[in-house]
N, C-alpha and C positions, 0 to 999 in steps of 0.2 A: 686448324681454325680456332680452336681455345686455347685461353692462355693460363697460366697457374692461377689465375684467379677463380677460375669456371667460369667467369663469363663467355659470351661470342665476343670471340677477340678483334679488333678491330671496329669496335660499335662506340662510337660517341658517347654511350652511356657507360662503356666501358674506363673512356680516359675521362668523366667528368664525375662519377660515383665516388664517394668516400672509400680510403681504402675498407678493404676488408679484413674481420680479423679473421685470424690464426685458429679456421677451424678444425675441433679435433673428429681424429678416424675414430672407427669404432671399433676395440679389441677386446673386448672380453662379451661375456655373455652378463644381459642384462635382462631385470622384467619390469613392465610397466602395466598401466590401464591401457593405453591407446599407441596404438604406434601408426604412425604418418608415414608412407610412401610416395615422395618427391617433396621436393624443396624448392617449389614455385609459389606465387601466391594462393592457390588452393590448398597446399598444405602446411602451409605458414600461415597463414589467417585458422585453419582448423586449431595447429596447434597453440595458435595467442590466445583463443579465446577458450578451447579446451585448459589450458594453463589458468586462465583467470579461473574459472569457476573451480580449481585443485582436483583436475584430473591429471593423473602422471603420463606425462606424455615425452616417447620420442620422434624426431623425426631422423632416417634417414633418406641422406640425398648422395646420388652418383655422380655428382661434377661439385657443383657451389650453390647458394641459395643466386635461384634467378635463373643459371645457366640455360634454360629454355627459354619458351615462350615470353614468358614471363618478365624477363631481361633483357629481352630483345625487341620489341612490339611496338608501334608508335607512338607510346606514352600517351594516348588519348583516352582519358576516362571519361567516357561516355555512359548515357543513362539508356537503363531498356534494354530491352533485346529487340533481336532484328525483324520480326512480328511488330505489328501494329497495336494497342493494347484494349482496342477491343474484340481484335481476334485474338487475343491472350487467351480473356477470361472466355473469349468463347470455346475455346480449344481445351483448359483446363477445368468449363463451368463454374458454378457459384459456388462453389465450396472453396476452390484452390485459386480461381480466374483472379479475383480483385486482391486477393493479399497478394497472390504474386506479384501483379501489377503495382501496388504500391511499393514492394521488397525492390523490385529493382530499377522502376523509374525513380524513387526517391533516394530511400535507402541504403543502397549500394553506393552512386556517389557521394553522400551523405558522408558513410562508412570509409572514404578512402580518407576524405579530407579530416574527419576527426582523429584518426591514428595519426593521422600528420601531426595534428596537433597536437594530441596525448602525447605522442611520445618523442616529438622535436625531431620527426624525420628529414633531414636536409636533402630534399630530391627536387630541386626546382619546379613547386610546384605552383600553380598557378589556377584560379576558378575561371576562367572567362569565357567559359561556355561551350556548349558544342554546336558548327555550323554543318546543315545538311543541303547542300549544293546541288540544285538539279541541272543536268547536264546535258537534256531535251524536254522540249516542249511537255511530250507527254509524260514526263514525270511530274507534273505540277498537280495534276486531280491529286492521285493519290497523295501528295505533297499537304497540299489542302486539305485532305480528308486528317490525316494525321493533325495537322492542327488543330482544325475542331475537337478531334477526339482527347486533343491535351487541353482545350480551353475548355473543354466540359467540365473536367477532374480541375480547375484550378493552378492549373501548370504553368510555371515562369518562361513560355516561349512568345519570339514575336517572329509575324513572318516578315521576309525583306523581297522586296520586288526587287528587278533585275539591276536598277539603279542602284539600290540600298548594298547589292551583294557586291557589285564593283567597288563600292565606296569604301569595303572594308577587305574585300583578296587582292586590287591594285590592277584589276583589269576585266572584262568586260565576256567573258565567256562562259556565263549562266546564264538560263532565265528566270531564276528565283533558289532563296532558301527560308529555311526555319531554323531561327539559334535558339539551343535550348539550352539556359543561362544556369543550370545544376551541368553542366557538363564543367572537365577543366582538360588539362594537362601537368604529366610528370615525368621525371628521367624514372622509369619502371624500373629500372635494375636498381639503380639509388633507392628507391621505393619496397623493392623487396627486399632486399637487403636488412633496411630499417625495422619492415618488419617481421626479419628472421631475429633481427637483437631483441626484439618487444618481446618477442614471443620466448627467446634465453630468460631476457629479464624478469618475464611472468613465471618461469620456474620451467619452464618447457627445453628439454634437452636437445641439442642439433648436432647429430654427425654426416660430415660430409666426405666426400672420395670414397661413400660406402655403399655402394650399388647392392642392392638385395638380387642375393643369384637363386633362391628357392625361396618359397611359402607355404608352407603345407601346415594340415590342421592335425592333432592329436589331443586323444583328452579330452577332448572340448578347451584348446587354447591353441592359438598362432604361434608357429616357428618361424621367423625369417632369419636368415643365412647371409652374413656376410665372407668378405676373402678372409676375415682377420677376427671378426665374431658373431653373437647372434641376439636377437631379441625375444623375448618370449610376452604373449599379450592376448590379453582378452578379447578386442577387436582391434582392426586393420582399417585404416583408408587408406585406396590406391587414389594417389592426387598427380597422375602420371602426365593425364592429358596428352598433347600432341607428341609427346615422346615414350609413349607408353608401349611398351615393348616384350617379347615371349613370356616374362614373369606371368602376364595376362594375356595368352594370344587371341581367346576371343573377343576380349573388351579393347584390343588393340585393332582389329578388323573392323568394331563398330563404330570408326570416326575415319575419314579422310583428313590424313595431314599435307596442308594447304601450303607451302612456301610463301612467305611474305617478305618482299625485299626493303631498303631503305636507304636513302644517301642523304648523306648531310653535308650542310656549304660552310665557306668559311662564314667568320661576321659579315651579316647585313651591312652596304653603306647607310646611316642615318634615315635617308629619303625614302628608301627602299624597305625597311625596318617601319616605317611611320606609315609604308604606301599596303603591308601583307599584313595582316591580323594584327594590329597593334595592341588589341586589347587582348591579346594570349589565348584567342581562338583558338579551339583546333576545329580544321575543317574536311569533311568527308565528302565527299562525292556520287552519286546517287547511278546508278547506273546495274550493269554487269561486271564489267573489267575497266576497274576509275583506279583514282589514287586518292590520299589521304595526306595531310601536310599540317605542319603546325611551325610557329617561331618560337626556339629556346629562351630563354633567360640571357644568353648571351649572343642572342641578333644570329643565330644559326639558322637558316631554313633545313626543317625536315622532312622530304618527299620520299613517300611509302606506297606500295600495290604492290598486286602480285607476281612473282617470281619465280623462275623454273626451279625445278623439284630436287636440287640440290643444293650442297653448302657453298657458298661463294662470299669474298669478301673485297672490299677496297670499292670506291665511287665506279671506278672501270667496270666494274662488272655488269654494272645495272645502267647501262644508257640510255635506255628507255625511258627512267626516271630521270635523269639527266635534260633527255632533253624535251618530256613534259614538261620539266620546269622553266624550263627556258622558250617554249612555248608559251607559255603563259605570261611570263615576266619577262621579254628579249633582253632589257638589262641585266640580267643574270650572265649572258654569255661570256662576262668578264670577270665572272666571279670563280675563286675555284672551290672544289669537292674535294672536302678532309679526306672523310667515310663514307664505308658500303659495308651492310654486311644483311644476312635475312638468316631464316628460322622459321618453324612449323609452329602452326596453329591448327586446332582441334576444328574439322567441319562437321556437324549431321546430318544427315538426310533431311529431317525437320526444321534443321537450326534452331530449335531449342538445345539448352544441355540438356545429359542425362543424369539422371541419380540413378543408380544398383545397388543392389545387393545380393550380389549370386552365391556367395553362401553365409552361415549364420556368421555372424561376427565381421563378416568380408565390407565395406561399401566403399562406393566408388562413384565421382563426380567430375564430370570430364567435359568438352565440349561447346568452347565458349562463343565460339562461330564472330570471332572478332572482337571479340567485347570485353576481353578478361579481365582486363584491370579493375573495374568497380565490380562485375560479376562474379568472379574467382574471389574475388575480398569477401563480399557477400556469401559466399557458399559457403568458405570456410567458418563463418560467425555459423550461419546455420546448421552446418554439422557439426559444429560444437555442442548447440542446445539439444541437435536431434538423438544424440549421443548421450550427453547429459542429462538432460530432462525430460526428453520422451518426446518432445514435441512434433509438429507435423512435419515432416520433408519438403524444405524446399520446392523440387519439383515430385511429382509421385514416382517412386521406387518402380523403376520396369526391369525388366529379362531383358541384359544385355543380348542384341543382334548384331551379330556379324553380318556385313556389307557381302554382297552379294560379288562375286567375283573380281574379291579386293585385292587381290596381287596384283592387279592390273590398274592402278586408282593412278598410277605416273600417267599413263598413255590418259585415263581418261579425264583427268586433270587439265591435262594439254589438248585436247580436243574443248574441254567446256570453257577454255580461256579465250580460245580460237574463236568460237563460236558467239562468247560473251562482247567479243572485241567488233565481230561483226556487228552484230545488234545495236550494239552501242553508236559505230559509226549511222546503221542509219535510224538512227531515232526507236528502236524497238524497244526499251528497256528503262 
């Protein structure tokens, strides 16, 4: 399924990304202040901003910067997390509740678009907002409640009655949304990539094809092991997220990795490009088990949900998404499907991330529960300062938990889909 570039091969963002360069292995034994584990946005954004402030930092990564999550995901930068924001602050209280809420309703997409521009990332990116699609009737209260709660705070959203929302997806099967005009979209892979070079540029070192096979502590200092050499460091971030694997087996048990699929069309005709998000929406779906869609830069429709719990690639594999989309848009059934391809994302129990630190020097941030692109960017600014300058964590530091009878998260994955699907059809959700 990947190709020598590490990306997931056969992914749209794989044939429209800049090439990439000529990353080197890691062979000899090196030491630093901070070493980075994975080369996704979590540990790419740790190490840009670790770099700016001249902490020596490496990262290694086991495929290519992106090869996960990260490079695979429906380029939708979206604001928030999947909580409402005033059971944010209710959840984390007045000390952590409202900085939270500002760090990642604002913030975070804030943070993606200035790196774009800082540092001339060419990842077709676009601000046009993010639409939240309700997909029955009684998603609207709560639909409603969340707006109020962002027109309290001053928040650039407006809501669209069931008209308003045809006028802009090109047909007639919502009864309302909320765009909220800090959202955008991007090619994520093009996107990390950019900022795996920011993060070289800042003086921050990247080896890739170098999967850390051990970590062990001695001294009071970090060993990690490569096939070919090793690092030695003061502190460690695992930025493993949904591919987070034995190096940490219990921090691997405390997230459910989610498959999320994706197929892409050829160019829009004109009519058809002018009739689905012309303004560079991306749009979500509000539900249990929905889909997720945006339009490229080049008149590409991109339809995304979820996906069985293996690797698969090519438009065929996902007909589902297929023929939602064509569902929605009958015109479509004359159009064809370039790509297909899906990849894992981090779920929690809570759907918050977590922050760790299970031991001294160790931390770990993982768990974007959909939202990684401005979240993951955010984390990693944040564990930069929390590193650097002492400041407060992001989220509070807890005792990683392993999932409760996680070898079994396939089956019960595919039970909560089933179930999510049901609801959906009759209005439950």
């Amino acid at each position: 399924m990947h190709g020598p570039s590490g990306a997931a091969c056969g992914s749209l963002y794989e044939a429209q990304a800049p090439a990439a360069p000529d990353w080197p292995v890691l062979t000899q034994r090196v030491e630093t202040d901070v070493l980075v584990i994975g080369g996704g946005l979590t540990g790419l954004s740790t190490a840009l901003h670790l770099a700016r402030q001249g902490a020596r930092t490496i990262v290694l990564e086991a495929h290519g910067p992106g090869w996960g999550a990260s490079g695979r995901n429906g380029g939708q930068v979206n604001p928030g997390l999947k909580p409402p924001p005033d059971t944010v602050e209710a959840d984390f209280g007045p000390e952590h509740g409202p900085r939270l809420v500002q760090l990642a309703w604002q913030e975070g997409p804030d943070l993606v678009f200035d790196l774009i521009e800082r540092y001339g990332i060419a990842c077709d990116a676009a601000r046009g907002g993010t639409l939240r699609a309700a997909t029955a009737t009684g998603q609207l209260a709560a639909l409603r409640t969340l707006e109020q709660q962002c027109q309290i705070r001053g928040w650039p959203v407006q809501w669209l009655d069931s008209a308003a929302v045809a006028a802009r997806t090109g047909h007639s099967h919502y009864c309302g949304g909320l765009l909220d005009r800090r959202g955008g979209q991007v090619n994520p892979l093009a996107y990390t990539q950019g900022v795996a070079q920011a993060a070289v540029q800042e003086g921050a070192s990247l080896f890739c094809y170098s999967p850390v096979l051990s970590l062990k502590r001695a001294g009071g200092r970090w060993l990690a092991q490569t096939r070919t050499g090793c690092v030695v460091t003061e502190r460690v971030v695992l930025a493993t997220n949904g591919y987070t694997d034995t190096l940490h087996s219990a921090l691997r048990r405390s997230i459910v990795p989610v498959y999320s699929g994706i197929v892409a069309s050829e160019p829009l005709p004109a009519p058809l490009q002018r009739a689905i998000l012309h303004e560079r929406e991306s749009l979500y779906e509000l539900g249990q088990i929905t889909t997720y869609y945006r339009v490229d830069g080049t008149g590409r429709l991109l339809m995304g949900g979820r996906s069985f719990s293996h690797p698969a690639q090519g438009a065929v594999a996902f007909p589902y998404l297929v023929a939602r989309a064509q569902k929605l848009w009958p015109a479509l059934r004359t159009i064809g499907w370039t790509q297909g391809w899906n990849g894992q994302l981090a779920v929690t129990l809570d759907h918050y991330p977590h922050w760790h630190e299970p031991e001294p020097g160790l931390l770990a941030a993982l768990g974007y529960n959909g939202r990684g692109v401005a979240m993951a960017t955010l984390a990693g600014r944040e564990l930069a300062a929390y590193l650097v300058q002492g400041g407060p964590p992001l989220f509070p530091l807890s005792p990683v938990k392993p999932i409760a009878l996680h070898g079994f998260w396939r089956a019960g994955v595919a039970a909560r889909i089933l179930l999510g699907r049901v609801q959906d059809r009759l209005g439950l959700s």
